[in-house]
C-alpha positions as MATLAB code, in Angstrom:
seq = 'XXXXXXXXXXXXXXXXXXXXXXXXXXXXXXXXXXXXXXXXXXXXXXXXXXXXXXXXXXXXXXXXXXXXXXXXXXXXXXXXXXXXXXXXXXXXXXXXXXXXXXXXXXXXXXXXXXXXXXXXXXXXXXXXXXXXXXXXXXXXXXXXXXXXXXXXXXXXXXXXXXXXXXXXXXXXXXXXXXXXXXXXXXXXXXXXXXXXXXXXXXXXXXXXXXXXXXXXXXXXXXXXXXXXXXXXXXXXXXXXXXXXXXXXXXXXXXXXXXXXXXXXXXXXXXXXXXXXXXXXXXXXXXXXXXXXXXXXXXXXXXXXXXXXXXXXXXXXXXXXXXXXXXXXXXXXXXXXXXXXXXXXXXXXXXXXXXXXXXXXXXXXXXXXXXXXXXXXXXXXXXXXXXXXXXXXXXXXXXXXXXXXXXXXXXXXXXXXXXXXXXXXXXXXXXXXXXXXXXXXXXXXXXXXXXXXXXXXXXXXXXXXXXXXXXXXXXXXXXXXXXXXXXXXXXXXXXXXXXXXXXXXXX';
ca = [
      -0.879   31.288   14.746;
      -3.124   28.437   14.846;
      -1.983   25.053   15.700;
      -3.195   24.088   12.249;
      -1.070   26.246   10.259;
       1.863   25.968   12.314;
       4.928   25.441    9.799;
       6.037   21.601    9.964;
       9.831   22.737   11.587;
      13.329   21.359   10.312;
      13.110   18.476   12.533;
      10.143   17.164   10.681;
      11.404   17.622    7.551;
      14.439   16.007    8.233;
      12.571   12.926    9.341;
      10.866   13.175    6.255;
      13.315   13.440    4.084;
      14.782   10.247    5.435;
      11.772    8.114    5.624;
      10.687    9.120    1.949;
      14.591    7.294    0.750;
      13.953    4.320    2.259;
      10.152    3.925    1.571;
      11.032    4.726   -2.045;
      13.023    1.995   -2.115;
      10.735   -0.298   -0.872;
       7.948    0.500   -2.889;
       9.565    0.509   -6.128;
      10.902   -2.744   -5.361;
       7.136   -4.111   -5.269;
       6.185   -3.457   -8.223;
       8.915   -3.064  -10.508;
      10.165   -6.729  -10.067;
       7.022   -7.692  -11.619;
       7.693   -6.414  -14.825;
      10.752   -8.708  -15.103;
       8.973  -12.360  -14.670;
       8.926  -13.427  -17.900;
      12.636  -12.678  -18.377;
      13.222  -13.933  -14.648;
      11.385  -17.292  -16.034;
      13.543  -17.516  -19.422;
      16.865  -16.549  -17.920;
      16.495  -19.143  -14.947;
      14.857  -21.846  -16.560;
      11.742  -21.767  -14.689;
       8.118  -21.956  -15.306;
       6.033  -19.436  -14.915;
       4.333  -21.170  -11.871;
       7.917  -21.108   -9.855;
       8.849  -17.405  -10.974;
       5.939  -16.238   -9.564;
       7.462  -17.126   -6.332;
       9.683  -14.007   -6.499;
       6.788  -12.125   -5.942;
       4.469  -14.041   -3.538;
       7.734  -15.034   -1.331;
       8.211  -11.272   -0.719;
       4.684  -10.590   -0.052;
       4.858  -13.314    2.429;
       7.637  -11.885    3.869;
       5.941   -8.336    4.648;
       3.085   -9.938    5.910;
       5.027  -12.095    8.543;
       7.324   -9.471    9.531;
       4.901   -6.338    9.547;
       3.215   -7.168   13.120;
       6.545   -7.366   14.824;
       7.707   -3.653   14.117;
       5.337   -2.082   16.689;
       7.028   -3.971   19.607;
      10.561   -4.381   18.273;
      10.234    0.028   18.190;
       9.047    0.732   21.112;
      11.980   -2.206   22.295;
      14.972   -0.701   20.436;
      13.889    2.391   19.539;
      12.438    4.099   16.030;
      16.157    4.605   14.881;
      17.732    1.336   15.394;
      15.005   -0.829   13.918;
      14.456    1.789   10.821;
      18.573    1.646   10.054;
      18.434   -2.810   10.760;
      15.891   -2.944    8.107;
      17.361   -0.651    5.700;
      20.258   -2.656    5.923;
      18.464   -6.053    5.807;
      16.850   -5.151    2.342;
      20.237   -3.633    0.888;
      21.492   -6.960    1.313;
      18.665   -9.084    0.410;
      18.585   -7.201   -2.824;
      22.394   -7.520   -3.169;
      22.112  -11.089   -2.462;
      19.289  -11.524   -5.350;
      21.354  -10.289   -7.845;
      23.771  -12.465   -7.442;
      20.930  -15.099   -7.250;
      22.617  -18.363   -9.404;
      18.990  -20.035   -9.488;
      14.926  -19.569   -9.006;
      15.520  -21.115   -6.013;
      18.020  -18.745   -4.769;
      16.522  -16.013   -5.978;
      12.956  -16.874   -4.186;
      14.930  -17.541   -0.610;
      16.848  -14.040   -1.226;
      13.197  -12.207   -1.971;
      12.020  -13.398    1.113;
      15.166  -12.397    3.243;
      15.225   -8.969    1.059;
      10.992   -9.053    2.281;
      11.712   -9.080    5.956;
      13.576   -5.676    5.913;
      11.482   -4.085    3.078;
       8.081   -4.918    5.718;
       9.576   -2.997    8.392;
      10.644    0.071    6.543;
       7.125    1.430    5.838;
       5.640    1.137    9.478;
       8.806    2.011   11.107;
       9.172    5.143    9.157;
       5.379    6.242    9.493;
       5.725    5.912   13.313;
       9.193    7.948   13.081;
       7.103   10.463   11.285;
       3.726   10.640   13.443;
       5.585   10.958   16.167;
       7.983   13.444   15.405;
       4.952   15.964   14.007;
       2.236   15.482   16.664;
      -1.359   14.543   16.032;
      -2.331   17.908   15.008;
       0.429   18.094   11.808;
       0.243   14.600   10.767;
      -2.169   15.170    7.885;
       0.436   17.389    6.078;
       3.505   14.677    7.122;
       1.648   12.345    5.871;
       0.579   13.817    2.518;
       4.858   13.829    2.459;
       5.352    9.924    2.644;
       1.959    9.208    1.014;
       3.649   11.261   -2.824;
       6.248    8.106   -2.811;
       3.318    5.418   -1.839;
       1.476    6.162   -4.892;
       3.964    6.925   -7.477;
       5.561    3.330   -6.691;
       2.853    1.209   -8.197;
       3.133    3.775  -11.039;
       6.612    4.334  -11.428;
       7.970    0.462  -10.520;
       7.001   -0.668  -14.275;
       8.226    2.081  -16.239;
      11.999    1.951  -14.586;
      11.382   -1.879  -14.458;
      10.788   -1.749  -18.538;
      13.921    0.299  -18.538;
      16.342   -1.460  -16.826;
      14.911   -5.025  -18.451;
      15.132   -3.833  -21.823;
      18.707   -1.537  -21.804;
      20.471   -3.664  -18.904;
      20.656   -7.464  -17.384;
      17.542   -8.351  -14.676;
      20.021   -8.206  -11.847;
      20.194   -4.832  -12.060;
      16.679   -4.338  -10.970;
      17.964   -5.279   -7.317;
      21.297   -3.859   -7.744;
      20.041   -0.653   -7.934;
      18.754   -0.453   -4.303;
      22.174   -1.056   -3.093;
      23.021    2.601   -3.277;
      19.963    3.615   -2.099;
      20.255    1.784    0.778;
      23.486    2.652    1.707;
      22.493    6.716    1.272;
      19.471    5.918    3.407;
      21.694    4.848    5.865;
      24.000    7.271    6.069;
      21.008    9.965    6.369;
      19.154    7.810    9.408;
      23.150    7.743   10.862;
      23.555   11.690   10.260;
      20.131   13.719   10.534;
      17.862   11.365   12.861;
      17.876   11.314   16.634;
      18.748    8.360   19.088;
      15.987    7.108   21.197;
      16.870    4.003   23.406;
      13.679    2.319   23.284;
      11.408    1.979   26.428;
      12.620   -0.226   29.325;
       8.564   -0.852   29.712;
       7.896   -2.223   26.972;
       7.240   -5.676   27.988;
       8.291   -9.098   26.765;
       7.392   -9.951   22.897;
       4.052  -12.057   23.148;
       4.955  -15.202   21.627;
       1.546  -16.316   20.856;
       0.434  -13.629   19.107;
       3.433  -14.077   16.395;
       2.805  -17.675   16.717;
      -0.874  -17.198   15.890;
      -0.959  -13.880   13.579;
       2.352  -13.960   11.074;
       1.367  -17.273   10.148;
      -2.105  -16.565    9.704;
      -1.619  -13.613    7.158;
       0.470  -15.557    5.412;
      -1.886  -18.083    4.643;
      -4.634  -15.412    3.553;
      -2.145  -13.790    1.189;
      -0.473  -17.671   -0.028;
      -4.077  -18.253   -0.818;
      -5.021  -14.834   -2.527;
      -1.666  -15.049   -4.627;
      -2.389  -18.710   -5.766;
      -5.559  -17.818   -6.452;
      -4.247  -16.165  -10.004;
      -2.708  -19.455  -11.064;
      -5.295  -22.075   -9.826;
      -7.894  -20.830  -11.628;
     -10.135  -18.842   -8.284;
     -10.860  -19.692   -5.057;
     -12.264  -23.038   -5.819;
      -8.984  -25.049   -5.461;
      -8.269  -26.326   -1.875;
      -4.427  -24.515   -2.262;
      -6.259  -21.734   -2.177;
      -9.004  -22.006   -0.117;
      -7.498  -23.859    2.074;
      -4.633  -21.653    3.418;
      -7.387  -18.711    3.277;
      -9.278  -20.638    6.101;
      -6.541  -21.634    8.031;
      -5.856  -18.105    8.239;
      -8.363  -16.679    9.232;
      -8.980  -19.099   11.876;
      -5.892  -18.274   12.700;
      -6.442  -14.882   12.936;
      -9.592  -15.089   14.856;
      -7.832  -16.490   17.184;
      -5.166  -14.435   17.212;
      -7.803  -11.048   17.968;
      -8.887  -13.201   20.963;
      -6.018  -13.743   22.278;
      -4.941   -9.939   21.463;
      -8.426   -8.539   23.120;
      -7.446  -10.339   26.855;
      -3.583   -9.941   26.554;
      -1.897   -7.143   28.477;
       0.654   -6.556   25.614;
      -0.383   -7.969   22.756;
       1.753   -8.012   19.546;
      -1.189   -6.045   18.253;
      -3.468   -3.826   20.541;
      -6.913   -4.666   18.858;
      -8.470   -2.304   21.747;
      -7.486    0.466   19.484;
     -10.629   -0.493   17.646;
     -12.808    0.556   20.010;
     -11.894    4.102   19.453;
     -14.342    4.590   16.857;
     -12.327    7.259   15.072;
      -9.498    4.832   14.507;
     -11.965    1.783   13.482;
     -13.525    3.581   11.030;
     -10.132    5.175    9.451;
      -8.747    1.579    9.535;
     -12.241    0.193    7.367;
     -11.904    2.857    4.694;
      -7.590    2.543    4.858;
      -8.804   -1.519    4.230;
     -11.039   -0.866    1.592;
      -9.285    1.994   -0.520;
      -6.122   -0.249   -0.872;
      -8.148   -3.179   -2.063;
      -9.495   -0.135   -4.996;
      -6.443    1.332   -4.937;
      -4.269   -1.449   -5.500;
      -6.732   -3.816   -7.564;
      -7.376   -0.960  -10.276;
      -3.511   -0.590  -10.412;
      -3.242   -4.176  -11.932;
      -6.414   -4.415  -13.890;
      -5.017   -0.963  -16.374;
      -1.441   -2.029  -17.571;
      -2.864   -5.257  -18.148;
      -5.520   -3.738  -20.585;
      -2.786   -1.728  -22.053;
      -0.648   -4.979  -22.358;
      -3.148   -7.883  -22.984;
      -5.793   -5.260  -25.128;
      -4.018   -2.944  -26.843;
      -0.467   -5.095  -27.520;
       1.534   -2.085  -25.440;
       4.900   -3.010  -23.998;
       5.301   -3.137  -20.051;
       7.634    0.051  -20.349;
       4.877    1.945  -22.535;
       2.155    0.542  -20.254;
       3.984    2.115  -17.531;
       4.249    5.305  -19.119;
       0.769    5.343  -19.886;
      -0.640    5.225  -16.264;
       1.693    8.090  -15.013;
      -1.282   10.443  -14.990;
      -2.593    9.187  -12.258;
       0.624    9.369  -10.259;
       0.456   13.042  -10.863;
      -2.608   13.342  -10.088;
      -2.465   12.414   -6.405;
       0.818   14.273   -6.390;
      -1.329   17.186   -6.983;
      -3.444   16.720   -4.631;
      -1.925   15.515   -1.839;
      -0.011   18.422   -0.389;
      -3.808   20.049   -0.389;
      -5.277   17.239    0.828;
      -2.907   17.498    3.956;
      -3.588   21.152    4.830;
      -7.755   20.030    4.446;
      -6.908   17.278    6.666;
      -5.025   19.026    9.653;
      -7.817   21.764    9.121;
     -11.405   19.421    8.688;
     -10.161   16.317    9.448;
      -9.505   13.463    7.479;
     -12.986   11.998    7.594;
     -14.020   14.655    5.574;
     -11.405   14.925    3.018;
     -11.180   11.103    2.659;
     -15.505   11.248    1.210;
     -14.419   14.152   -1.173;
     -12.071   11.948   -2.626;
     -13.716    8.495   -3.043;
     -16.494   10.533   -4.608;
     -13.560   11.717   -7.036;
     -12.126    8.397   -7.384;
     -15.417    6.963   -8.009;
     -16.341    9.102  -10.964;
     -13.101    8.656  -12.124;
     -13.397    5.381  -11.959;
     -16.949    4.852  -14.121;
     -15.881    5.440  -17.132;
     -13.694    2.676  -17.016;
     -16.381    0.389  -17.162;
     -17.361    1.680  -20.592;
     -13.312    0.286  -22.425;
     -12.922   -0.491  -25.727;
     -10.777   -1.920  -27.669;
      -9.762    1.750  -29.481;
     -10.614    4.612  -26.546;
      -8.830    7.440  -26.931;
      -5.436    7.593  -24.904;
      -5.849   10.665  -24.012;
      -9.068   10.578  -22.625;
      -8.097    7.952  -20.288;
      -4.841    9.969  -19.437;
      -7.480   12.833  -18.299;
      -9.607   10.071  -16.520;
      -6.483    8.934  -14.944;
      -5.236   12.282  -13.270;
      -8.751   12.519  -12.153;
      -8.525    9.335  -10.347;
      -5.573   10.491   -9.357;
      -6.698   13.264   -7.285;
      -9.415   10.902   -5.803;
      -6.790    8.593   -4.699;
      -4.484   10.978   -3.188;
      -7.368   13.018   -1.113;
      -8.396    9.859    0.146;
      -5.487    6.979    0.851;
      -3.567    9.509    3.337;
      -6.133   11.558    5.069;
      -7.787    8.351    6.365;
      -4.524    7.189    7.517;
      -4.002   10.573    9.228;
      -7.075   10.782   10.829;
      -6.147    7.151   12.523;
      -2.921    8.537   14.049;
      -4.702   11.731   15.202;
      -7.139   10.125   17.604;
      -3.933    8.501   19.385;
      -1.801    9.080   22.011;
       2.164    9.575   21.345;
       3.013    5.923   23.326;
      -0.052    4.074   20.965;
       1.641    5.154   17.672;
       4.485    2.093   17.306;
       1.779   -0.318   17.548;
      -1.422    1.478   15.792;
       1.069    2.263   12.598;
       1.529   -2.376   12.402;
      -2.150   -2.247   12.591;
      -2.369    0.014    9.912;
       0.175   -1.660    7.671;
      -1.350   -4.657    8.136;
      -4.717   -3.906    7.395;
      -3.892   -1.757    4.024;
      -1.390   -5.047    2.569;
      -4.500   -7.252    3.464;
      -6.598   -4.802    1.482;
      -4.258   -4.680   -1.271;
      -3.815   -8.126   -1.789;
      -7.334   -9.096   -1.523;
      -8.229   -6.255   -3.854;
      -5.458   -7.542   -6.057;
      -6.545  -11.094   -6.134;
     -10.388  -10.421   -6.456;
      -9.481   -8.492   -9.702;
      -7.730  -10.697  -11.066;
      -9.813  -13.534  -10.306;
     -12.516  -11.429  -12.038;
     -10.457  -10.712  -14.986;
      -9.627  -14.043  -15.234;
     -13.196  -15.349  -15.567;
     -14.274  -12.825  -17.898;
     -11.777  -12.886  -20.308;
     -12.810  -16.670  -19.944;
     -16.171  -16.032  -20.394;
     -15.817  -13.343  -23.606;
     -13.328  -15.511  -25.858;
     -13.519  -19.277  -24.047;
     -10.338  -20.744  -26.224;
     -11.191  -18.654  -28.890;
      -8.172  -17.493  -30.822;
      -5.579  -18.830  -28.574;
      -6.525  -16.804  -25.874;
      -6.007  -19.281  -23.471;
      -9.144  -18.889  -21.949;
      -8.694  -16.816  -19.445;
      -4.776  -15.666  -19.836;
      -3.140  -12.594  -18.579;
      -0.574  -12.462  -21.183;
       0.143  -10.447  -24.456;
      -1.245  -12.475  -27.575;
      -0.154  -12.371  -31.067;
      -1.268   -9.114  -33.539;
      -3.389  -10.930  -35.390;
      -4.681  -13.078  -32.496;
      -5.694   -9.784  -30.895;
      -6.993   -8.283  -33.909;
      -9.852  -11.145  -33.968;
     -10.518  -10.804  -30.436;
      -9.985   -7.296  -29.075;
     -13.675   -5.970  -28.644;
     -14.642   -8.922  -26.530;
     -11.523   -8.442  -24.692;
     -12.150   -4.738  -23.935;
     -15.176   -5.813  -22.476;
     -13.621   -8.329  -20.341;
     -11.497   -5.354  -18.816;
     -14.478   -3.093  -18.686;
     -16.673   -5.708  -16.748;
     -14.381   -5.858  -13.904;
     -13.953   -2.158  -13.111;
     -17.597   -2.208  -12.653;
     -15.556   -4.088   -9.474;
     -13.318   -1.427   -8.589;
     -16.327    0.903   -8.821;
     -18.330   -0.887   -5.849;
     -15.492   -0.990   -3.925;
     -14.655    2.507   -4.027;
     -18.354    2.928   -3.383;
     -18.116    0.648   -0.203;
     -15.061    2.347    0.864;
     -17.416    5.522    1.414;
     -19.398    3.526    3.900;
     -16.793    4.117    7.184;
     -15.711    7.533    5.262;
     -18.753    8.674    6.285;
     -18.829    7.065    9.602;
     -15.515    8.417   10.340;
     -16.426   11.989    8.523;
     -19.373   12.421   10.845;
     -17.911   10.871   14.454;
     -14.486   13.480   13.917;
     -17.589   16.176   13.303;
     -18.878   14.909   16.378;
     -15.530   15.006   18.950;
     -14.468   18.057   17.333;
     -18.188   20.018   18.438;
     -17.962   17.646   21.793;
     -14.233   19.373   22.111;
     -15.141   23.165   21.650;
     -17.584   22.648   23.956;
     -15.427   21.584   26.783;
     -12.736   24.393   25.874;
     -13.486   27.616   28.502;
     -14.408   30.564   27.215;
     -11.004   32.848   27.096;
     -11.308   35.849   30.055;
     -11.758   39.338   29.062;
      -8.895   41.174   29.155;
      -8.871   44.255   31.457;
     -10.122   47.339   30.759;
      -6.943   49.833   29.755;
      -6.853   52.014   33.200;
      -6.340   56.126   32.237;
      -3.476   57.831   33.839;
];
């Protein structure tokens, strides 16, 4: 039986299985909170400007916490650090809903952020390493089902709980989770110690990196409310962080254990999977904004209907991601990552075209076509990252990779919006009430007056998310044709198998 087609084992799906219940936890928790801001603002007294901190503060929190998990595993061990943060969100989200203020609730989110930003590396390394380079397309394809149905599932059981139950129950109900997600990790997954070599934590670094993502995503999230990047609280902080992290990569490049190994880059394999892993999040994740809101702001939906109506994708890239891991461990992920940005990006076209009446069910049909682009690309690139590594590189490659698909997100995120923000600005001006430039749901007959110019607002900026799912197949091809490349480079240096004796006659 070929390596290829080897059966993933018991032990792997037992890893899997536990890694999926505490990544689902974590994702859902991203997105659904969002849903709930408005009522978060009412309920707490807050404006909308404070209440938004419930959702930057956690964001902040992944992004400080994210570069520590590839020392503090190979330190502990994969086990202990996967069951501490598991723990650390179920009380962070027990703790927000008993939140008394927006204060409270903001400090909680953070605390609740430090273990959710540890689950997702932690439990991609447990899973890489437990399958081997040669599975870890199809183990992948496992945890990547979750990662993509978050975004699209969050606001639909958000919508629920918001409109059938109090707010608090939208961090209550990871409580449970957490605790079965412990008892799993306790039960099914193996001990490992931690290595004695794994060297002191390097200071710097943190001191140089955590802080400096933070200040690119501060600045990206602010960016919403100030209006775009020309307001010094949000340029500035973008700056500062990136000088920051500038410094940080030198630092990393001439340290012997850096927080970060930025000498993985060299290997042009993983470079080129981290680009397009960069730049399909930013698609990925700036689409997924830009679509409820035209349901919302456009069309007057509800956030629970809204939510509802973008499921199609989600099962699209369910669809294709179990096939998109057997390509992978087979071709490479290169290859399977092109094949779906081309599918993403004509998927993605016809968005540009939105009006204010297109058919819901042709964009349900566009959507599970985007779908299928999203989930043959997102996961195979990731895969083909962790397949040109050694075992002992995979704690500290899987915070690079974390790191550099949140940073995609959020940029992705906040360039969207920005965008949105400026045409819907530029279509109505204060026309109608609109606001100029508001991202929230106007009156009936407001909308009435104003919808075809605000279809085109939406439409203009996916011609957005269409370049960068067209960038994004820049380093797909790179990375396509260098696997092509090591794999004929590899046959090569196999020898040639020796004849087997001749069958002697008696």
């Amino acid at each position: 039986m070929a390596a290829d087609d080897e059966p993933l084992g018991r032990e792997v799906w037992i890893v899997a299985a536990v890694v999926v219940v505490g990544v689902i936890m974590s994702i859902l928790d991203t997105t659904i909170v969002n849903v709930a801001l408005e009522t978060l603002s009412r309920e707490l007294n807050a404006p909308l400007n404070t209440i938004q901190w419930v959702s930057t503060g956690y964001l902040l929190a992944l992004a400080t916490v994210i570069p520590l998990t590839g020392w503090m595993t190979e330190r502990f061990g994969s086990k202990r650090i996967w069951m501490i943060s598991v723990a650390l969100f179920g009380i962070g989200s027990a703790l927000c809903g008993l939140a008394w203020s927006a204060e409270s609730l903001i400090f909680f989110r953070v605390l609740q952020g430090f273990g959710g930003g540890m689950i997702m590396p932690v439990g991609m390394a447990l899973l890489a390493q437990t399958a081997g380079a040669h599975r870890v397309g199809r183990v992948m394809s496992v945890v990547g089902v979750p990662m993509l149905l978050g975004p699209i599932l969050g606001p639909v059981i958000g919508g629920l709980i918001v409109d059938s139950a109090s707010w608090r129950w939208i961090f209550y109900v990871n409580v449970p989770i957490a605790a079965a997600a412990l008892v799993l990790a306790a039960r099914l997954l193996k001990a490992d110690a931690g290595r004695a070599d794994a060297g002191r934590l390097d200071w710097t670094g943190l001191a140089l990196l955590s802080p400096g993502l933070a200040g690119v995503v501060f600045g990206l999230s602010e960016s919403e409310s100030h209006g775009g990047f020309g307001d010094p609280l949000v340029w500035g902080p973008i700056v500062v962080g990136i000088v920051l992290i500038a410094l940080f990569v030198r630092h990393a490049w001439r340290a012997e254990r850096p927080l970060i190994d930025v000498r993985l880059f060299r290997d042009r394999v993983f470079a080129a999977a981290s680009a397009t892993t960069f730049l399909i999040g930013g698609a990925l994740f700036g689409a997924m904004i830009i679509l409820p809101l035209y349901y919302q702001v456009a069309r007057g939906e509800s956030a629970l209907t809204a939510g509802l109506l973008m499921a199609p994708q989600g099962l699209g890239a369910a669809a294709a991601m179990p096939i998109a891991g057997k390509l992978t461990d087979r071709l490479g992920g290169g290859r399977v990552a092109v094949a779906g940005l081309l599918i993403l990006t004509i998927g993605t076209i016809p968005f540009a075209f939105l009006k204010s009446d297109t058919s819901y069910t042709l964009l349900a049909l566009l959507l599970v076509l985007r779908g299928l682009g999203i989930g043959s690309s997102m996961m195979p690139s990731m895969a083909a990252a962790y397949a040109s590594l050694e075992r002992a590189a995979v704690p500290r490659a899987t915070s690079a990779l974390n790191v550099v698909q949140r940073v995609g997100g959020s940029l992705g995120t906040a360039l969207l919006a920005v965008v949105l923000q400026g045409q819907i600005k530029d279509q109505l001006g204060g026309a109608g009430g609109a606001g100029g430039g508001t991202l929230q749901r106007l009156p009936d007959n407001v909308r009435a007056r104003v919808a075809e110019p605000l279809a085109d607002a939406f439409a203009n900026t996916f011609w957005w998310a269409v370049g960068m799912s067209v960038l994004a197949l820049v380093p797909a091809v790179v990375l396509a044709v260098t696997q092509k490349r090591e794999r004929a480079a590899a046959a090569q240096r196999e020898p040639e198998p020796e004849p087997e004796p001749a069958a002697q006659v008696a």
